[in-house]
Legacy VTK file of the C-alpha trace (Angstrom):
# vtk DataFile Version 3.0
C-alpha trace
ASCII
DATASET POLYDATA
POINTS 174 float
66.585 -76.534 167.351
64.791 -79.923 167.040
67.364 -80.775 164.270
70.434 -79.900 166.217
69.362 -81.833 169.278
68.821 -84.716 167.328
72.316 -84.225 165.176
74.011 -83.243 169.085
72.593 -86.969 169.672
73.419 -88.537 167.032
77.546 -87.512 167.257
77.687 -88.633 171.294
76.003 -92.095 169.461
72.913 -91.915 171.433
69.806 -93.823 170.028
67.044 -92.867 172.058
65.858 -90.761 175.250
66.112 -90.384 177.806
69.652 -89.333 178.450
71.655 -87.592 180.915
75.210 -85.618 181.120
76.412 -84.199 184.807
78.850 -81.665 183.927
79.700 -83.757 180.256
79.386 -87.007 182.948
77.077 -89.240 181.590
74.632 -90.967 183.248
72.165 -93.453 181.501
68.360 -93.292 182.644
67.867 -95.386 185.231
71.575 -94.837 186.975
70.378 -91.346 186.614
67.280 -91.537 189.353
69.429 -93.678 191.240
72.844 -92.018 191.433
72.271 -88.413 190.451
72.317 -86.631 193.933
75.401 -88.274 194.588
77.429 -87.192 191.313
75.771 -83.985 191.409
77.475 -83.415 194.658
80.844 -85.014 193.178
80.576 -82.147 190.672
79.458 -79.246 192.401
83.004 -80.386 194.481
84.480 -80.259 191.201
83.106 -77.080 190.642
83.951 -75.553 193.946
87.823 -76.529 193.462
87.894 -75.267 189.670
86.134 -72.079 191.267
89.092 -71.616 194.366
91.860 -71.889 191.703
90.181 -68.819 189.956
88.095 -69.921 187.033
84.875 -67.528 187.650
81.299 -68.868 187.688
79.969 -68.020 184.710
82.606 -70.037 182.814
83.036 -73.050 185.446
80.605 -75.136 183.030
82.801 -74.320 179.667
86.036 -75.101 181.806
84.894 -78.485 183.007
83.551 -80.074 179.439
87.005 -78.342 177.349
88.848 -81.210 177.388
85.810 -83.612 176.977
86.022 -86.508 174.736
85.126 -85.593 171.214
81.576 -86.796 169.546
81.296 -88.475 166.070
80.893 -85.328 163.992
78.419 -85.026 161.700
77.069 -88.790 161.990
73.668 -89.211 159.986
72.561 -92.191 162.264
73.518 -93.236 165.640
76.504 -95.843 166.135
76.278 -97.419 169.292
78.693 -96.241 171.472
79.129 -97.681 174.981
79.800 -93.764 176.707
82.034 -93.998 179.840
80.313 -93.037 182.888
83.615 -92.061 184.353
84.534 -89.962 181.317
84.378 -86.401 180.411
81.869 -85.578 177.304
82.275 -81.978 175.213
78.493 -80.814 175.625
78.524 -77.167 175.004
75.597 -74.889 175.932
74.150 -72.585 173.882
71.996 -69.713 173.683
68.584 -69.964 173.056
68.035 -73.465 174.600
65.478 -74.116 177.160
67.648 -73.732 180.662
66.241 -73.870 184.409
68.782 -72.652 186.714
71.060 -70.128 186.855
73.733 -70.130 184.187
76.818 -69.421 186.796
75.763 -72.961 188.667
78.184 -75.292 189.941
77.077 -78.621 188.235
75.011 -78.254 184.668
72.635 -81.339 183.328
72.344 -82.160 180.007
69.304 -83.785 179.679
67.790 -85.473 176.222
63.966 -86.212 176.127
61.286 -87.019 174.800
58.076 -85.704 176.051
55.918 -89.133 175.284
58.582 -91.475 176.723
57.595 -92.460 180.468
61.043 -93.211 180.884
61.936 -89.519 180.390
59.232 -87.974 182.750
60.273 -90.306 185.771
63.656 -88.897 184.827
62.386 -85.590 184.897
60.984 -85.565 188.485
64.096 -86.395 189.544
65.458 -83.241 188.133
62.668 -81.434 189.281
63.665 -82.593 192.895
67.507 -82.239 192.565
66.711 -78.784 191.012
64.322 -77.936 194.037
67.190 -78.922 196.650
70.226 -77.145 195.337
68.612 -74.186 193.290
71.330 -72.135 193.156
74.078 -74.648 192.462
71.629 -76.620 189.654
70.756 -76.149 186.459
69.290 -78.277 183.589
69.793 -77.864 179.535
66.606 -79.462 177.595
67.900 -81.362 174.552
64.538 -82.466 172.566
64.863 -86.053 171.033
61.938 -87.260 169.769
61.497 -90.352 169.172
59.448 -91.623 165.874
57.768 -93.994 167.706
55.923 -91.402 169.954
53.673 -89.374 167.112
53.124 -86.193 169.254
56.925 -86.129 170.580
58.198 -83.771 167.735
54.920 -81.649 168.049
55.720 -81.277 171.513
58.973 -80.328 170.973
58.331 -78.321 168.994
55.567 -75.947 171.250
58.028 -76.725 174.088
60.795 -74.664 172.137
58.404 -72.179 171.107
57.429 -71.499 174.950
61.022 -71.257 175.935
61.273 -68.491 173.394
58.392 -66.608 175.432
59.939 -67.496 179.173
57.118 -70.352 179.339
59.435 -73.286 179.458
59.013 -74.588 183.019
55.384 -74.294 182.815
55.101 -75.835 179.646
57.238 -78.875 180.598
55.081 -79.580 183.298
LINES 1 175
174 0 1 2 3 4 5 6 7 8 9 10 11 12 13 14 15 16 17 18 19 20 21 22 23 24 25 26 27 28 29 30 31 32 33 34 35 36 37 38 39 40 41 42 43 44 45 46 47 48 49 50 51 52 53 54 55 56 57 58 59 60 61 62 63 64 65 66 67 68 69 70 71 72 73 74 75 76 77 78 79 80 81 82 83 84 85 86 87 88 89 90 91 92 93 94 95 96 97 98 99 100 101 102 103 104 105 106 107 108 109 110 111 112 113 114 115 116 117 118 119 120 121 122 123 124 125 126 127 128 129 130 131 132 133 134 135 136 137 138 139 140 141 142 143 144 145 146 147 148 149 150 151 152 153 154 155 156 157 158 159 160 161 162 163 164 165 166 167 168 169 170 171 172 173
């Protein structure tokens, strides 16, 4: 799982953590703890209007990254890629990766970390808050990037996965 977060990184051309996706929206990490209530709203809007035309919940999030802009497949290292915060981004979900929130939510954040990175744990408390004010309309994909710098990041990763796998996730992360 490690691997494919890192290779899931690597194609959108991301070179470190943290980093942040709003329904495939991307958001770097400081516009994130500035700006995320705000396009978290703008998507659960989204949401709601994809909903009313008669898309059902459980396949809102699939519907709303389809047409998302395509990734560099199968890049071995990242290429710097200047990601459109206004764009669309082809993040799908999949099963068996650490989720809080209900999977039918309105707006779904895909969010890479690192668990040594400050940068990543101010980022998320912020989820933790957005999470705690819209529970039912939130929920939040973990994407583990460690970085090399951090020596205890892929360890951590690691355990972090392994307590997902036993429903420990959100106790774990904290």
């Amino acid at each position: 799982q490690v691997a494919r977060d890192r290779q899931a990184a690597l194609e959108l051309g991301l070179e470190g953590a943290p980093e942040t996706f709003v329904n495939g929206r991307h958001l770097g990490p400081v516009r994130f703890v500035d700006d995320a209530a705000v396009v978290v709203r703008e998507e659960i809007e989204r949401a709601r209007a994809l909903h009313a035309s008669g898309v059902s919940k459980a396949d809102l999030y699939a519907k709303l990254v389809e047409t998302g802009e395509a990734r560099l497949p199968g890049a071995r290292t990242a290429r710097r890629k200047v990601l459109d915060p206004g764009a669309v981004y082809d993040l799908p979900v999949g099963e068996g990766e650490p989720v809080l929130g209900p999977a039918d939510a309105l707006a779904t954040i895909v969010f890479f970390f690192d668990f040594e990175c400050p940068f990543s744990a101010r980022t998320f408390f912020a989820l933790e808050k957005l999470r705690a004010a819209n529970p039912e309309r939130v929920r939040v994909v973990f994407r583990m990037r460690p970085d090399a710098s951090h020596p205890h990041a892929e360890a951590a990763a690691r355990v972090a996965l392994a307590a997902a796998e036993l429903g420990a996730f959100e106790k774990y992360a904290r």
